[in-house]
C-alpha positions as CSV (number, residue, x, y, z in Angstrom):
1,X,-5.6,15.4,-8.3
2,X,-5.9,18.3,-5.0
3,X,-3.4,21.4,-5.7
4,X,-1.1,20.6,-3.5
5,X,-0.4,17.1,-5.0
6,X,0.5,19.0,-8.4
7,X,2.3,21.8,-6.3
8,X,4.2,18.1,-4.8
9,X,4.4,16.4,-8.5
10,X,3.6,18.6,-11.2
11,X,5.5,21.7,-10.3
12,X,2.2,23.3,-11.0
13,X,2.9,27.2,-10.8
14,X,1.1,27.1,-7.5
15,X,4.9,26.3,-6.3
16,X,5.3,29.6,-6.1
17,X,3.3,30.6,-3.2
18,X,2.3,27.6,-2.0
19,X,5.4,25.9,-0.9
20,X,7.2,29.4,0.5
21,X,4.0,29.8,2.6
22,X,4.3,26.2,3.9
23,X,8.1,25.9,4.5
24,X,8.0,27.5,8.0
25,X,5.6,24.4,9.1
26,X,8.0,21.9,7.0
27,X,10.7,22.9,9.2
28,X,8.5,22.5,12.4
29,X,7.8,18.9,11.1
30,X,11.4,18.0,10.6
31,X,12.2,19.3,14.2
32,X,9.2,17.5,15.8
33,X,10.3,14.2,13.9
34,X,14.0,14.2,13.9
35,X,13.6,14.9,18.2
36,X,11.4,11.9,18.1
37,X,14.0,9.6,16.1
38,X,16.5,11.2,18.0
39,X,14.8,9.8,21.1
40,X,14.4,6.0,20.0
41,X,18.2,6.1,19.3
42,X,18.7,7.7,22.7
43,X,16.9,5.0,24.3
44,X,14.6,7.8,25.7
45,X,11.4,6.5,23.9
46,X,11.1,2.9,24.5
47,X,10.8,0.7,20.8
48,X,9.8,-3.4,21.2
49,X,11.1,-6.3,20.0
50,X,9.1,-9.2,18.8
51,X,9.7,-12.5,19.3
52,X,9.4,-13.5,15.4
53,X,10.8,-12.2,12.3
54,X,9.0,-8.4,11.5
55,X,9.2,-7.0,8.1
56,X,8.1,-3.7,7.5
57,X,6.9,-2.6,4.1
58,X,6.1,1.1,3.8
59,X,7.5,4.7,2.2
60,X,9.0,7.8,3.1
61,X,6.0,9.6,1.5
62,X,2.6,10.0,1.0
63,X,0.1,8.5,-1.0
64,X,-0.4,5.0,-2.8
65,X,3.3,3.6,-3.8
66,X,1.9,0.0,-4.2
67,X,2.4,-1.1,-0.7
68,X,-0.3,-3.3,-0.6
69,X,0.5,-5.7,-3.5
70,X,3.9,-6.1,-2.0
71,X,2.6,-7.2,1.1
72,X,0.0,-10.1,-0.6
73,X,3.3,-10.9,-2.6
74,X,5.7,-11.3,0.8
75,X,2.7,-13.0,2.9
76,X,2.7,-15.7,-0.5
77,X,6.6,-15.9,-0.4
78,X,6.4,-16.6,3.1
79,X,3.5,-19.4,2.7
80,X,5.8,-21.1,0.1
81,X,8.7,-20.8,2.8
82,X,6.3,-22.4,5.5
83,X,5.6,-19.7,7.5
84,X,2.6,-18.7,9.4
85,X,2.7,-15.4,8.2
86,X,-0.1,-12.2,9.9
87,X,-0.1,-8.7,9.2
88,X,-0.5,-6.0,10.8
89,X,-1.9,-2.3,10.0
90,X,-3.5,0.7,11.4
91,X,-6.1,0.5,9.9
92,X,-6.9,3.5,8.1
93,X,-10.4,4.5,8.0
94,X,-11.6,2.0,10.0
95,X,-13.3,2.6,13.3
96,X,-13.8,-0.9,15.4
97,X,-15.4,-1.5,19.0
98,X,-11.8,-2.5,19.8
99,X,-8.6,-2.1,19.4
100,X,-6.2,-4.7,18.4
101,X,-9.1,-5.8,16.2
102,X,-8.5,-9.0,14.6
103,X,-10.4,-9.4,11.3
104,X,-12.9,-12.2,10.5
105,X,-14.9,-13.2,7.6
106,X,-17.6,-10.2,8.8
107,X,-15.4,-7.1,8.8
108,X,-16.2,-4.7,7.0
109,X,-13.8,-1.4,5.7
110,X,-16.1,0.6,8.0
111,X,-14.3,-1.4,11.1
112,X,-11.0,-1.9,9.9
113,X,-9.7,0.1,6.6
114,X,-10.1,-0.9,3.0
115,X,-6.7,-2.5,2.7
116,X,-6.9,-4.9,5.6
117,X,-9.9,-6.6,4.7
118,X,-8.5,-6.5,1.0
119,X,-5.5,-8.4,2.3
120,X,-7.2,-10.9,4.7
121,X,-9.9,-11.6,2.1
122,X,-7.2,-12.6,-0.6
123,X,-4.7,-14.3,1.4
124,X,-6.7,-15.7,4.3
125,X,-4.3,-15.3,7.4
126,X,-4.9,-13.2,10.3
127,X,-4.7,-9.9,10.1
128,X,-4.9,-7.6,12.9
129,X,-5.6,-3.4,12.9
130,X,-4.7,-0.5,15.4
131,X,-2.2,2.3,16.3
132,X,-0.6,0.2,18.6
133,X,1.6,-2.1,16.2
134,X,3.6,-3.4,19.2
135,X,0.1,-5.0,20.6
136,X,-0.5,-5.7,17.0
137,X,2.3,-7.7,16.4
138,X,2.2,-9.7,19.5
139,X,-1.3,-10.8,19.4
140,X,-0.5,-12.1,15.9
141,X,2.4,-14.1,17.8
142,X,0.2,-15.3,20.4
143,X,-2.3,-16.6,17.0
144,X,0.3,-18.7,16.4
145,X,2.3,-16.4,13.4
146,X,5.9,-16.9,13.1
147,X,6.5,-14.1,10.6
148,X,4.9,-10.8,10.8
149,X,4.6,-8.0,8.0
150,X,3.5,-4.5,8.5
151,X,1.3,-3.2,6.1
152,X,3.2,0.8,6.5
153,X,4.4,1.7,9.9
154,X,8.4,2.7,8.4
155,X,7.9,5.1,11.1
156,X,6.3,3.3,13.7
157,X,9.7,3.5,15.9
158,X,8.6,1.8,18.6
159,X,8.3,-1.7,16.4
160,X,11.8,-2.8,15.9
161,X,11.8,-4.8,12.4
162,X,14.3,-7.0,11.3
163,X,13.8,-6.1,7.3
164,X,12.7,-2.9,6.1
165,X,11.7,-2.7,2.8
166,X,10.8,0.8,1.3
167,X,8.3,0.9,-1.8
168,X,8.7,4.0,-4.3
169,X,6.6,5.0,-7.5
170,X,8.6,4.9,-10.5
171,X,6.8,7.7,-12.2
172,X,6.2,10.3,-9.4
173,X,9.2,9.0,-7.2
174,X,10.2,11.8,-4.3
175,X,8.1,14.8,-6.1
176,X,9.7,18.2,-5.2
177,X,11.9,16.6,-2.5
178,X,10.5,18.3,0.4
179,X,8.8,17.2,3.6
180,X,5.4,17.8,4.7
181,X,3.9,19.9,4.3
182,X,5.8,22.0,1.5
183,X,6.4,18.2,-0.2
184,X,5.3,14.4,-0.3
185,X,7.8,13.1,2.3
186,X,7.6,11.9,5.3
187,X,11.1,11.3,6.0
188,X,13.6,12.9,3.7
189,X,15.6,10.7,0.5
190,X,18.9,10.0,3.0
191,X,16.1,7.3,4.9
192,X,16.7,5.4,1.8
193,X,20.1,4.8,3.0
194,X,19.2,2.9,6.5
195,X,16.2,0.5,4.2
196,X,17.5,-2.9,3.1
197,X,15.2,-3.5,-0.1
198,X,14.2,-0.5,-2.5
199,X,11.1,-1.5,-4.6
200,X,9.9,0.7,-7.7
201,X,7.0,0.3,-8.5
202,X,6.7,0.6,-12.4
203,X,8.9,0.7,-15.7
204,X,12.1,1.7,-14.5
205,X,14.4,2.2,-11.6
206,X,15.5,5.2,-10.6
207,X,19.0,6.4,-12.2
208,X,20.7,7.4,-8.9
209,X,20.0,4.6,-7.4
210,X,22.9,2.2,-7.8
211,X,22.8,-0.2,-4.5
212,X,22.0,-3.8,-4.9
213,X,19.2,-3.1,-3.1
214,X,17.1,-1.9,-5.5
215,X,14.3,-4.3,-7.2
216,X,11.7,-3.8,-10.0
217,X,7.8,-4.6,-9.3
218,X,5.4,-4.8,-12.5
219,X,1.6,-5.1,-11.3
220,X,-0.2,-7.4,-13.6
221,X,-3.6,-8.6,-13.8
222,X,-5.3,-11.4,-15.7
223,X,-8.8,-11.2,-15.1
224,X,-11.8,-9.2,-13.7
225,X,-14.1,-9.8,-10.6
226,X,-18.1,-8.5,-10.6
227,X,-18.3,-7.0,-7.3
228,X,-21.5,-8.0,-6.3
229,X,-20.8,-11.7,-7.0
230,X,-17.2,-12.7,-6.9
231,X,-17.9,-13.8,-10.2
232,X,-14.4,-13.7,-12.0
233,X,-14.2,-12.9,-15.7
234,X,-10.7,-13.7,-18.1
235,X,-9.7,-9.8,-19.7
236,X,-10.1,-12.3,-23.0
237,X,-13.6,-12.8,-22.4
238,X,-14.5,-9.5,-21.3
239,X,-12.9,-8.0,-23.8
240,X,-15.1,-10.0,-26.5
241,X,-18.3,-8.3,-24.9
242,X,-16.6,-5.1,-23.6
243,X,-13.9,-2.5,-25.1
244,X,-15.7,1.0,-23.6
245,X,-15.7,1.2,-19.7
246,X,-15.7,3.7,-17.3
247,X,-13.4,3.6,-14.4
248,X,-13.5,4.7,-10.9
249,X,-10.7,5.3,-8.6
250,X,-10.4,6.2,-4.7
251,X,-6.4,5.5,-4.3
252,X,-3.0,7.3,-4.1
253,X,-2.5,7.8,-7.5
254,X,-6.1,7.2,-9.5
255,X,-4.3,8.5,-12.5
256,X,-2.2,4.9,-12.3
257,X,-5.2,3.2,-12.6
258,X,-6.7,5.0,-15.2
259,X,-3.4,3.8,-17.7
260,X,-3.3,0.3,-16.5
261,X,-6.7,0.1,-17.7
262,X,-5.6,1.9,-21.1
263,X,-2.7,-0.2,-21.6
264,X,-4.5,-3.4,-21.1
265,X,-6.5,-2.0,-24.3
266,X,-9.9,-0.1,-22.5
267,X,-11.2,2.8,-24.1
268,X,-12.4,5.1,-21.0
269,X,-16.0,6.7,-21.7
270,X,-15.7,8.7,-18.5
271,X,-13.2,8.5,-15.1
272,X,-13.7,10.1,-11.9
273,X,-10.9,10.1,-9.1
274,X,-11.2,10.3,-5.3
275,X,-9.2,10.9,-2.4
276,X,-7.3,7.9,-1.3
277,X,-9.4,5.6,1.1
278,X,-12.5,7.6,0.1
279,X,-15.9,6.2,1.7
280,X,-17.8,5.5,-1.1
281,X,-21.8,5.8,-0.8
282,X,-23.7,4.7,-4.1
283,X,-24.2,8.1,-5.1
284,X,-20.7,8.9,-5.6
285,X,-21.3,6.6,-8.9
286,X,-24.6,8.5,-10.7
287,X,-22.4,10.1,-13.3
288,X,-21.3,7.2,-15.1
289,X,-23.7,5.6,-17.6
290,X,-25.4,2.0,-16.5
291,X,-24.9,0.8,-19.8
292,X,-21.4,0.4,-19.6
293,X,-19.2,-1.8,-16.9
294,X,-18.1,0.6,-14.1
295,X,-14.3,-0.9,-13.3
296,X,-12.6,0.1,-9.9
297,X,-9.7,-1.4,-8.1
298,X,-9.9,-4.1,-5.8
299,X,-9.1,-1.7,-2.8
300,X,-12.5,0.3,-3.8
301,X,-14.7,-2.8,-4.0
302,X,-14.4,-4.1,-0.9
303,X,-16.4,-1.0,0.0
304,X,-18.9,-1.2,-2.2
305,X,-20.4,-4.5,-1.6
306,X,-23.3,-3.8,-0.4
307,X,-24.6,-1.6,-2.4
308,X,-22.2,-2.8,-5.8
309,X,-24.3,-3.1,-9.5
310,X,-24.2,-6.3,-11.8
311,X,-22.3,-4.2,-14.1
312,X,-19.0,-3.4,-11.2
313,X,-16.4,-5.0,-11.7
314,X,-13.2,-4.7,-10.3
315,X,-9.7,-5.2,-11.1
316,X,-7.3,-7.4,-9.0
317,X,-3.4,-6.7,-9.5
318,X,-0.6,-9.0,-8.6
319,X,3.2,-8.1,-8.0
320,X,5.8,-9.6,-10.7
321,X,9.5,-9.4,-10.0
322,X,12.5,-10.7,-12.3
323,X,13.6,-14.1,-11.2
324,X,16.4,-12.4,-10.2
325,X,14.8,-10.0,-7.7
326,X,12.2,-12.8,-6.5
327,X,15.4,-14.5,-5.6
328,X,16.9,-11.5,-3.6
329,X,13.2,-11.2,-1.8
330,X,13.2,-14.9,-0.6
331,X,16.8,-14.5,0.5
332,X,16.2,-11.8,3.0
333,X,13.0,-13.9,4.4
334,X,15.1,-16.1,4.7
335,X,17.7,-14.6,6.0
336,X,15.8,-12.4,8.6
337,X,14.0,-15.1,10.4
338,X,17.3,-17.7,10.3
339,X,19.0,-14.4,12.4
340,X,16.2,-14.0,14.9
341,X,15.3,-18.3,15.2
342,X,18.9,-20.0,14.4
343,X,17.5,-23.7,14.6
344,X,14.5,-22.9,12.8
């Protein structure tokens, strides 16, 4: 974890300096941004509206909240709905020829970002990548979606959404409460407010959060995948050949990681983590000993493909909600797209 992560999280003693040196830019940030939201309300910065449904999954700070696995989860609601669902992203990372790109079975994380080609790979729909998630959006119209989900973008203004659904780590929540770059957030805690679905991401919900919004995701995961194979492996059966692993993690959190592995009953020989969407080169991986499987999260594999051993594996995680909450989840689908398509 970087310093100013555990200055953010931790309250690591670095607080002290740190976050009084940074405060005069955290106030320049909340001017600049506030005169830009100011200006969508204002009707002085122009914002879009899409013909179909949008819903936006994102945060109101940095780093990995479990965005991702919400989205795969929403594009699978949708599916069972019968919608055409597409998603759109910027693409983090990822440099293309183009811009929209529209991913095909070739991409690569190199062209489009690790989590885009994570998400079209597992849930086969088109998915298309660039800063512009107006012409995003509208090219996945044009491709025939009727639904269309934002991989981030809470403050891509110019988008207008029809559901916004904010997604929050239940551990490391809001850190110190402060905007960049004195704190994690983005947007500050009262953004919660104007959201329609809170999702918290791990064992608990936050206390002082009391609206009905508010819905718990587990991530689970069944089985294991050898990188350079797609081979898939029950945690049974691998377990029956191997307890000891090492584990390697380029994400938000890689700490997360590390203790779903340990909770699923792993013993860690050795862990390394890396700065969220990390490029990974096949050196980055000499420390670990050959011997043992080298596990990594799904996010991480699809950039190491081509250079990926027999012994990586990675780990592929699924959102779980309560019957209760999956309920509340198809409702507002539903609901959305019945307000924006009344005979549909």
């Amino acid at each position: 974890m970087r310093l100013i992560e555990k200055v953010w999280f931790k309250k690591h003693r670095a607080k002290y300096y740190l976050v009084p040196l940074l405060l005069p830019f955290t106030l320049l940030f909340w001017f600049i941004s506030s005169c830009r939201r100011l200006g969508f309300k204002l009707g002085l910065i122009k914002s879009y509206v899409i013909t179909k449904p949008v819903i936006v999954v994102g945060n109101i700070g940095v780093g990995g909240n479990g965005k991702t696995p919400v989205v795969i989860h929403l594009v699978e609601l949708a599916k069972q709905l019968g919608f055409k669902p597409g998603v759109t992203a910027r693409g983090y990372g990822g440099n293309a020829a183009r811009y929209p790109y529209c991913l095909d079975v070739n991409s690569t994380s190199k062209q489009a970002g690790d989590e885009p080609v994570l998400i079209y790979h597992r849930c086969k729909i088109p998915v298309i990548v660039g800063s512009d998630r107006v012409a995003n959006a509208q090219m996945l119209v044009e491709q025939g979606c009727d639904i269309i989900i934002s991989d981030d973008g809470l403050q891509h203004y110019r988008l207008q959404r029809d559901l916004e659904i904010i997604v929050i780590d239940a551990n490391r929540l809001f850190g110190n409460g402060l905007l960049l770059p004195a704190g994690p957030l983005r947007e500050g805690k009262w953004r919660l407010n104007k959201a329609d679905i809170h999702i918290y991401n791990g064992n608990h919900l936050n206390k002082t959060d009391s609206t009905n919004k508010s819905l718990l995701m587990q991530l689970t995961a069944t089985e294991l995948v050898q990188i350079n194979s797609d081979k898939k492996m029950s945690l049974s059966d691998f377990f029956q050949q191997w307890q000891t692993v090492n584990a390697a993690a380029g994400i938000g959190d890689p700490q997360r990681f590390f203790t779903t592995l340990e909770t699923l009953g792993f013993k860690l020989l050795a862990q390394q983590g890396y700065v969220d969407h990390k490029d990974f080169v096949f050196e980055d991986f000499n420390q670990f000993n050959s011997e043992l499987p080298l596990l990594m999260t799904e996010k991480d594999a699809v950039k190491c493909h081509a250079f990926a051993q027999d012994n990586w594996w990675y780990l592929p995680v699924n959102a779980q909600f309560s019957q209760q909450d999956a309920y509340k989840l198809v409702q507002s689908i539903t609901k959305c797209s019945a307000e924006l398509n009344p005979a549909k």
